[in-house]
KEKE-3310 file (N, C-alpha, C; in steps of 0.2 Angstrom, whole numbers, plus 5000, padded with zeros to 4 digits):
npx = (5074:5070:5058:5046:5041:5025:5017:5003:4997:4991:4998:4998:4995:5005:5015:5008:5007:5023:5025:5019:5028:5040:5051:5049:5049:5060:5069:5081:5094:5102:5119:5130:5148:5150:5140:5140:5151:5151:5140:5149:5157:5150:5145:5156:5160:5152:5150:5141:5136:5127:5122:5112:5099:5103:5098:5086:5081:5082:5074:5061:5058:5059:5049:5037:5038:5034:5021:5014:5016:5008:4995:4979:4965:4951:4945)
npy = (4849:4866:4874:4889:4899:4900:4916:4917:4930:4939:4939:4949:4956:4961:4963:4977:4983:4986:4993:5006:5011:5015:5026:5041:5054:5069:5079:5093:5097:5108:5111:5120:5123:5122:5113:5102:5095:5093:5082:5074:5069:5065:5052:5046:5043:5036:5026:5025:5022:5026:5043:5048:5040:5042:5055:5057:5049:5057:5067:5063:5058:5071:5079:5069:5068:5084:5084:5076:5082:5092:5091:5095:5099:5100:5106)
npz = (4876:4879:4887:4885:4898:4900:4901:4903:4899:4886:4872:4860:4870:4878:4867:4863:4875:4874:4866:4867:4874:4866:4863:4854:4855:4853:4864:4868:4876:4883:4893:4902:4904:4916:4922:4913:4917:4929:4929:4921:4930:4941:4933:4930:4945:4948:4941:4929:4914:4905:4899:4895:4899:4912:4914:4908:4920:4932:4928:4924:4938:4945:4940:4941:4957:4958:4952:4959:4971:4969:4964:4958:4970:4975:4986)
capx = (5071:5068:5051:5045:5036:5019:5014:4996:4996:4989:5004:4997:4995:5012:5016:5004:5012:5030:5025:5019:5033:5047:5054:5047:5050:5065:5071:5089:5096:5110:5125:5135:5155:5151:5135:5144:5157:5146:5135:5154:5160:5146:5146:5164:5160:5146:5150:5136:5135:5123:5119:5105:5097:5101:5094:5080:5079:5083:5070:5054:5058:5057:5041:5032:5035:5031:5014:5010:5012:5004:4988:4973:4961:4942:4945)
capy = (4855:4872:4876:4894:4898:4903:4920:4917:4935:4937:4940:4954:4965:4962:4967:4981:4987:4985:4997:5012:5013:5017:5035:5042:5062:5071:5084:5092:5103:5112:5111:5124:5118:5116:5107:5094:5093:5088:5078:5068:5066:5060:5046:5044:5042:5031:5019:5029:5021:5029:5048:5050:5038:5045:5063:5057:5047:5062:5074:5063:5058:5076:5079:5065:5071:5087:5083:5070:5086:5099:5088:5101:5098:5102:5110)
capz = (4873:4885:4886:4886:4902:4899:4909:4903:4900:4878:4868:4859:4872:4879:4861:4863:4880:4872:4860:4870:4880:4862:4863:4849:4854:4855:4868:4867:4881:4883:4897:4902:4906:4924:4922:4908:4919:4936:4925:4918:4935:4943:4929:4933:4949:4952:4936:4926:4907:4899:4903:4894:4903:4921:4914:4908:4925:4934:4924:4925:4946:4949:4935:4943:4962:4957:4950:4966:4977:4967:4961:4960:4974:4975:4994)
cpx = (5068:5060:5049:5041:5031:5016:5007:4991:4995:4997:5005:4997:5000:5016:5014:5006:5019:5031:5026:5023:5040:5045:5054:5049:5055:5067:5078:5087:5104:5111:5129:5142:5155:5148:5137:5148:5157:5143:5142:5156:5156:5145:5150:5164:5156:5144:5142:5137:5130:5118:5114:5100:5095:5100:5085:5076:5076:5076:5065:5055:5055:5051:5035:5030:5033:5022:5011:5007:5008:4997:4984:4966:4955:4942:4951)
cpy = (4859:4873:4881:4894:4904:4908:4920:4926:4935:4942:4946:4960:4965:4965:4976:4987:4988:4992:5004:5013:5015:5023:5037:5051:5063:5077:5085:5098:5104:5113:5115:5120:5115:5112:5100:5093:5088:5081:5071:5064:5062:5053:5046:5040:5035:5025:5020:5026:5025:5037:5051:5048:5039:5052:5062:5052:5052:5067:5070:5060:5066:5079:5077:5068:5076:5088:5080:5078:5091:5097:5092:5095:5101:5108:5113)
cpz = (4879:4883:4888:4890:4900:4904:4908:4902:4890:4876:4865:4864:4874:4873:4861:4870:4879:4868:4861:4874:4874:4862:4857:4848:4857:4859:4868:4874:4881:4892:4896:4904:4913:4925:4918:4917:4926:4931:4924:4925:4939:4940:4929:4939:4951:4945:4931:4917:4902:4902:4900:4898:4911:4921:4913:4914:4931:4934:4929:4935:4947:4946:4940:4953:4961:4957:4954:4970:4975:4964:4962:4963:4974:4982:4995)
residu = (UNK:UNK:UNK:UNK:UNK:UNK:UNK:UNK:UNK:UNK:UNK:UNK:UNK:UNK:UNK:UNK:UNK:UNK:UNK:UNK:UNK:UNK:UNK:UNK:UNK:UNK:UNK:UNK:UNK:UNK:UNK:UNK:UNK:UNK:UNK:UNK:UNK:UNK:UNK:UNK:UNK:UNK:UNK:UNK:UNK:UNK:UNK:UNK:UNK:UNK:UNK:UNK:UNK:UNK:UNK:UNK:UNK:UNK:UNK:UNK:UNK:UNK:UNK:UNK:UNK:UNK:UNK:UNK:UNK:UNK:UNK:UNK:UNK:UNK:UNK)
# end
């Protein structure tokens, strides 16, 4: 019989951090022919499955540096 290893961590909050993390808003955007067509080949190329997933990686990587380097400063 396997035995679930116990991460000592409460169950519900793993529950409760599982939770906040489902996609709940939608965003559509629009692609012109060449931008599809970069977008296709680069998933062509680099064995790319799921292109929603490497846009929405793509977006918030350059969201997030963005916001690192533009932080408002006191000085």
């Amino acid at each position: 019989m396997a035995r679930k290893k116990n991460s000592g961590v409460d169950p519900r909050y793993l529950d409760k951090e599982r939770a906040s993390l489902v996609r709940k808003h939608r965003k559509s955007v629009f692609f012109n022919k060449r931008e599809l067509a970069a977008i296709d080949e680069y998933c062509k190329l680099f064995g790319v499955r799921s292109r929603s997933a490497l846009i929405r990686q793509a977006t918030m990587e350059h969201v997030l540096k963005e916001l690192d380097e533009n932080h408002p400063t006191l000085f």
